[in-house]
VEXDREN-2710 file (C-alpha; in Angstrom, 1 decimal):
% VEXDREN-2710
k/r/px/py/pz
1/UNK/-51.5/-24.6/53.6
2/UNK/-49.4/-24.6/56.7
3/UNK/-47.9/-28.0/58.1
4/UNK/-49.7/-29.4/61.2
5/UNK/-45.8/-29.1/62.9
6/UNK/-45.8/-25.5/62.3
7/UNK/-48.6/-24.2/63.0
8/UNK/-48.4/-23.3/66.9
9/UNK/-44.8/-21.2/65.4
10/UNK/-47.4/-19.2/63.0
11/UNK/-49.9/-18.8/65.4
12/UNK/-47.2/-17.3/67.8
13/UNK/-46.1/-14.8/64.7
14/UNK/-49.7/-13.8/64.2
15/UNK/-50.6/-12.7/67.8
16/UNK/-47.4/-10.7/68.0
17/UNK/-47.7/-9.0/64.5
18/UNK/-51.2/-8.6/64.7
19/UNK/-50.9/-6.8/68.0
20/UNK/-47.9/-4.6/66.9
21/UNK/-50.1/-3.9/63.8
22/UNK/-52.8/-2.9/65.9
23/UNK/-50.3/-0.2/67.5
24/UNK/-49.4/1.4/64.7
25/UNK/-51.5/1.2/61.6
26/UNK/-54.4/3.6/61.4
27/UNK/-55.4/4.0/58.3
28/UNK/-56.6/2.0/55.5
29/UNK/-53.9/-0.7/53.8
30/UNK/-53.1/-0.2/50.3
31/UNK/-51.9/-2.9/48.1
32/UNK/-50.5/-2.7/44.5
33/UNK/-51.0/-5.4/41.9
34/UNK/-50.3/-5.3/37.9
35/UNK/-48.9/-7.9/35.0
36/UNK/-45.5/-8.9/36.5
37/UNK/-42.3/-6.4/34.6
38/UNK/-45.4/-3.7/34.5
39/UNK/-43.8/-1.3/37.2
40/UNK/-45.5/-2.8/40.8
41/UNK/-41.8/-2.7/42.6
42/UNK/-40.8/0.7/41.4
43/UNK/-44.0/2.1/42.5
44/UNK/-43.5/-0.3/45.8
45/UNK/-39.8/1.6/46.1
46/UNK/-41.6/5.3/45.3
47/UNK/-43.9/5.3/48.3
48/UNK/-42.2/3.7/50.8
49/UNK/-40.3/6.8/50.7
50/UNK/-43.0/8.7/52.4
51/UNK/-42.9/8.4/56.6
52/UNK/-46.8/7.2/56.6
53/UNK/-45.9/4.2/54.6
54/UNK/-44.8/0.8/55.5
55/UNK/-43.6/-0.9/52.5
56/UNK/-43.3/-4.7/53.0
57/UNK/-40.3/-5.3/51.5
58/UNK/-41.3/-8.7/49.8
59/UNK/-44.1/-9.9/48.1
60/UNK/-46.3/-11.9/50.5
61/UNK/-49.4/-13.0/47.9
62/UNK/-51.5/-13.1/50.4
63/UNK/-54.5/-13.6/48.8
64/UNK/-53.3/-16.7/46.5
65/UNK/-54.6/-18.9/48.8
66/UNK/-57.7/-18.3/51.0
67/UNK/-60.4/-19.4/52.6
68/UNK/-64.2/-19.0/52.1
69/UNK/-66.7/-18.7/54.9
70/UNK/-69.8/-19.6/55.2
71/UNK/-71.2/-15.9/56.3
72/UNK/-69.3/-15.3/52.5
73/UNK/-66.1/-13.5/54.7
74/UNK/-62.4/-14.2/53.3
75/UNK/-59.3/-15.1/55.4
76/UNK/-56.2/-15.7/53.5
77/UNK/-54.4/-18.8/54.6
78/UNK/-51.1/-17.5/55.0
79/UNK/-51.7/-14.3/57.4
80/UNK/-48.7/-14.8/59.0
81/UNK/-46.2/-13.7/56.1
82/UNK/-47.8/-10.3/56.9
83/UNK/-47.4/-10.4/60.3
84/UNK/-43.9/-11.9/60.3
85/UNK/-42.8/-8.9/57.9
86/UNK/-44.1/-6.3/60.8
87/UNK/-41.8/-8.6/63.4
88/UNK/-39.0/-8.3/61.2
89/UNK/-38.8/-4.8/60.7
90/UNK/-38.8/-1.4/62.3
91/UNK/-42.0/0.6/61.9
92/UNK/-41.8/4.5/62.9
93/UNK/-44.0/6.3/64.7
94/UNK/-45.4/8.0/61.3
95/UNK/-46.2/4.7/59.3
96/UNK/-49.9/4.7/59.8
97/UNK/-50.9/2.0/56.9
98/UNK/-48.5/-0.8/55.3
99/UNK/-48.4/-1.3/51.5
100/UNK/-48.2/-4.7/50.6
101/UNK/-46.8/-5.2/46.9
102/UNK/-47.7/-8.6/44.8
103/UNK/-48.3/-8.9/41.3
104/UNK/-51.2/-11.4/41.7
105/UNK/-52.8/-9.1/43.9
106/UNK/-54.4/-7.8/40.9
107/UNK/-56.2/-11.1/40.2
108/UNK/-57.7/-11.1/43.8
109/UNK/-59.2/-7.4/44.0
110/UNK/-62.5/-8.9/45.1
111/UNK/-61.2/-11.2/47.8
112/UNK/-58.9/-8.1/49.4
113/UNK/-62.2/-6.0/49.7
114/UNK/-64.2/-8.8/51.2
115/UNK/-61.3/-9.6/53.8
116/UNK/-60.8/-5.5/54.7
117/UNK/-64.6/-5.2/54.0
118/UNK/-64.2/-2.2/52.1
119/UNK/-61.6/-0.1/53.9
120/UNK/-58.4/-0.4/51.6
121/UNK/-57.0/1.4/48.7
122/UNK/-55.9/-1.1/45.6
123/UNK/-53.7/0.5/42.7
124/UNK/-53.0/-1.5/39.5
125/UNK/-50.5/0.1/37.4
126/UNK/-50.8/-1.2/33.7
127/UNK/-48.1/-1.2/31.0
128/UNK/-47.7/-1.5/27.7
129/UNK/-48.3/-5.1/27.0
130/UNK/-45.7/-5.2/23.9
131/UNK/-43.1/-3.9/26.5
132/UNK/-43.7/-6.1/29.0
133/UNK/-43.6/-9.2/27.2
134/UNK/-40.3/-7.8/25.9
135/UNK/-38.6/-8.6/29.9
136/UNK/-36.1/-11.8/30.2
137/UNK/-36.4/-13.6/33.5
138/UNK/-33.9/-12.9/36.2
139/UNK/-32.6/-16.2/36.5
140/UNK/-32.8/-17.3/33.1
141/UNK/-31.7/-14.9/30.3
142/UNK/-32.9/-17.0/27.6
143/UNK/-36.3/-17.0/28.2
144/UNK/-39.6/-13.8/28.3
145/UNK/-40.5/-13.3/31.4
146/UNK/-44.0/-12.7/30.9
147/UNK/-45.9/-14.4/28.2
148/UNK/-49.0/-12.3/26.5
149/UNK/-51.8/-14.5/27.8
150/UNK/-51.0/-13.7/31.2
151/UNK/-50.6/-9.9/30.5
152/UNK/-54.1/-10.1/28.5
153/UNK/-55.3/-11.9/31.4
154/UNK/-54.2/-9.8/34.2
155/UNK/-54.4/-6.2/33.2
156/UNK/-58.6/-7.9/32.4
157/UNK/-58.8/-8.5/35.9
158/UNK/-58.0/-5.2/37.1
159/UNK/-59.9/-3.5/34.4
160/UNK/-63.3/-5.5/35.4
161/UNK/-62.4/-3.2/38.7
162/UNK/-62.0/0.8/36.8
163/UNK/-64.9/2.0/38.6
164/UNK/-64.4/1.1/42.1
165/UNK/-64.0/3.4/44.0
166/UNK/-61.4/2.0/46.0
167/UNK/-59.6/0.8/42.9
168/UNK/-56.9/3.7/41.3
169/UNK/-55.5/2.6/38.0
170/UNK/-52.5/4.2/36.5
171/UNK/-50.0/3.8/33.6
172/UNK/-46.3/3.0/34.2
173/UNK/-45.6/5.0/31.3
174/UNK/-47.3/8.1/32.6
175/UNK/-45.4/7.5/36.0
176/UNK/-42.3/7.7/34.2
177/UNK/-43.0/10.7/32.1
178/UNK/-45.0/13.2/34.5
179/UNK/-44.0/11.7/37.8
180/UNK/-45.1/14.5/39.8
181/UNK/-48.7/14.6/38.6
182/UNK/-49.2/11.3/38.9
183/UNK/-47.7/10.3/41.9
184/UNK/-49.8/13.2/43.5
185/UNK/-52.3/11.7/42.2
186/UNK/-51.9/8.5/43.9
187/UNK/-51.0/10.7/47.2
188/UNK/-54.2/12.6/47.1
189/UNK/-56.3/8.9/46.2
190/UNK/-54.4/7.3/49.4
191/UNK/-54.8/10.3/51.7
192/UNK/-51.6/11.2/52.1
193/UNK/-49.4/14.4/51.4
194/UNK/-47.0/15.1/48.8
195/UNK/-43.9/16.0/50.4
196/UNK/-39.8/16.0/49.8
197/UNK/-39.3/12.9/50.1
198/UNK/-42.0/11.2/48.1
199/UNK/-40.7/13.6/45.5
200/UNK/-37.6/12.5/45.4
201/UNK/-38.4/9.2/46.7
202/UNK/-34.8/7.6/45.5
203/UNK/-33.3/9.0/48.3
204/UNK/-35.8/8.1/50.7
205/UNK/-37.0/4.8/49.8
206/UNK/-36.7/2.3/51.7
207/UNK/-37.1/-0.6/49.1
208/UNK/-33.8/-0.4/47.1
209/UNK/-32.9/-3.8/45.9
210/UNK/-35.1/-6.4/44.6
211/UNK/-34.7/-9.1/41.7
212/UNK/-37.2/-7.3/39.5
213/UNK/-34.8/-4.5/39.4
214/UNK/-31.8/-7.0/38.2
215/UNK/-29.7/-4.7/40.9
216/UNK/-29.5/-1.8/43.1
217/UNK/-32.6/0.9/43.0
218/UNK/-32.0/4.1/40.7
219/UNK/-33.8/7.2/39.3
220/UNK/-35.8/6.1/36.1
221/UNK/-36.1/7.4/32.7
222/UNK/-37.6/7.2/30.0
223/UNK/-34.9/4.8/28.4
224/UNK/-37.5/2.0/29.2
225/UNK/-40.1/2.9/27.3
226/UNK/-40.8/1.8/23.6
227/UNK/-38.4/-1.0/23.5
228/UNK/-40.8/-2.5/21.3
229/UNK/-40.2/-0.6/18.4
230/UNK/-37.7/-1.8/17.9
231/UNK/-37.2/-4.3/14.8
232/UNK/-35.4/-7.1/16.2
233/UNK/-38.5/-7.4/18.5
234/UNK/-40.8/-7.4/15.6
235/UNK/-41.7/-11.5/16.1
236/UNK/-42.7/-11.4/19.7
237/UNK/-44.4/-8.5/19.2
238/UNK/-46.6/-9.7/17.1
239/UNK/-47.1/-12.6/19.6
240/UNK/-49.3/-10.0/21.2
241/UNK/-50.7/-7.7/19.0
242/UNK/-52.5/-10.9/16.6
243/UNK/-54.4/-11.3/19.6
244/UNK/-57.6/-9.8/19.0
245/UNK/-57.9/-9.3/23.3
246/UNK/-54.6/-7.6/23.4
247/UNK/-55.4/-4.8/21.0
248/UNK/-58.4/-4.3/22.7
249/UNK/-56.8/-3.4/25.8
250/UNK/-53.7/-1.7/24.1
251/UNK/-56.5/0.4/22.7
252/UNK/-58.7/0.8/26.0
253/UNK/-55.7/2.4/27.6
254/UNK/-54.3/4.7/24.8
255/UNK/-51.6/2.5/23.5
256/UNK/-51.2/3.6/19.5
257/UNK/-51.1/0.5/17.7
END
């Protein structure tokens, strides 16, 4: 919730961002979401690099805190993160739509469609759970990021949402392996072209450092993939995989276990 004190600053933020919003977005928003270490900044960083994409450069989690109406509408609480970003930063005369990148958007696909009432595009990119449980926190090298109940719980929530329509699901592994088919992919499910610089987005992007990335952006490979397999990570591993949830969903999305 915003303080009493600041609330005419917001309100100020809003009305500007909204109305420079209302300039230049056209199209419909797209937001990513996904288990935190699961990909949802490098695929932030990839399509920024194409000229009808805003990227917010931070995540915003918008939707963590909302407010239910009566009439069953959604407004997010906190509105004016969004706006603030569009204040903050240049938008070009090609950036028709913003994407907004949180990894708790994932839990909240429901509330984003009620609040854009229908007209957005939502991609969850999932991850090999005994990967991504394999990340150390930024700030604290001793210690998993990620712990498997929450990747169990949030690659769920998108998966409750496969066959909406406005829902496109991907694998970070795939992205890294056959990046051009699946990044056209997502192009063609947005509506947008694949061009040069999408293609070849580390040049283009416009999202090159973040904390997720533990420095500066580069090209990936596929040096982070299968980290797992590796025996000194046998123990946490099996954090995961004794979990009779997680190998359903290893399974559900073509893991081999």
């Amino acid at each position: 919730m915003v303080a009493w004190y600041k609330k005419p600053f917001h309100s100020i933020i809003s009305f500007f961002g909204k109305a420079k919003a209302k300039r230049h977005f056209t199209h419909e928003p797209v937001y990513i979401g996904g288990c935190g270490r699961s990909g949802t900044t490098l695929l932030l960083s990839m399509l920024s690099a194409h000229p009808e994409i805003f990227a917010c450069p931070k995540e915003l989690g918008l939707f963590n805190n909302v407010k239910y109406k009566k009439d069953g509408s959604v407004v997010p609480q906190r509105l004016d993160r969004l706006y603030l970003a569009f204040l903050k930063h240049r938008i070009t005369k090609t950036q028709n739509r913003y994407c907004e990148k949180s990894p708790s958007n994932v839990k909240h696909i429901e509330d984003i469609e009620k609040f854009h009432k229908g007209k957005f595009k939502f991609i969850h990119i999932v991850r090999d759970g005994r990967d991504v449980i394999l990340s150390k926190h930024p700030t604290d090298p001793d210690r998993y990021w990620v712990p498997p109940e929450r990747w169990i719980n949030d690659v769920s929530c998108g998966l409750k949402h496969i066959d909406n329509p406005n829902v496109h699901t991907i694998r970070y592994e795939d992205l890294i392996r056959d990046y051009e088919a699946v990044i056209s992919g997502i192009c063609h499910f947005i509506g947008i072209e694949v061009n040069e610089q999408i293609l070849n987005w580390h040049l283009h992007t416009s999202v090159t450092k973040n904390r997720a990335y533990f420095g500066k952006v580069k090209p990936v490979f596929g040096s982070s993939l299968s980290k797992w397999k590796k025996p000194e990570y046998a123990d946490r591993v099996n954090e995961l995989i004794s979990k009779p949830e997680a190998l359903k969903l290893l399974k559900y999305f073509n893991y081999k276990t």
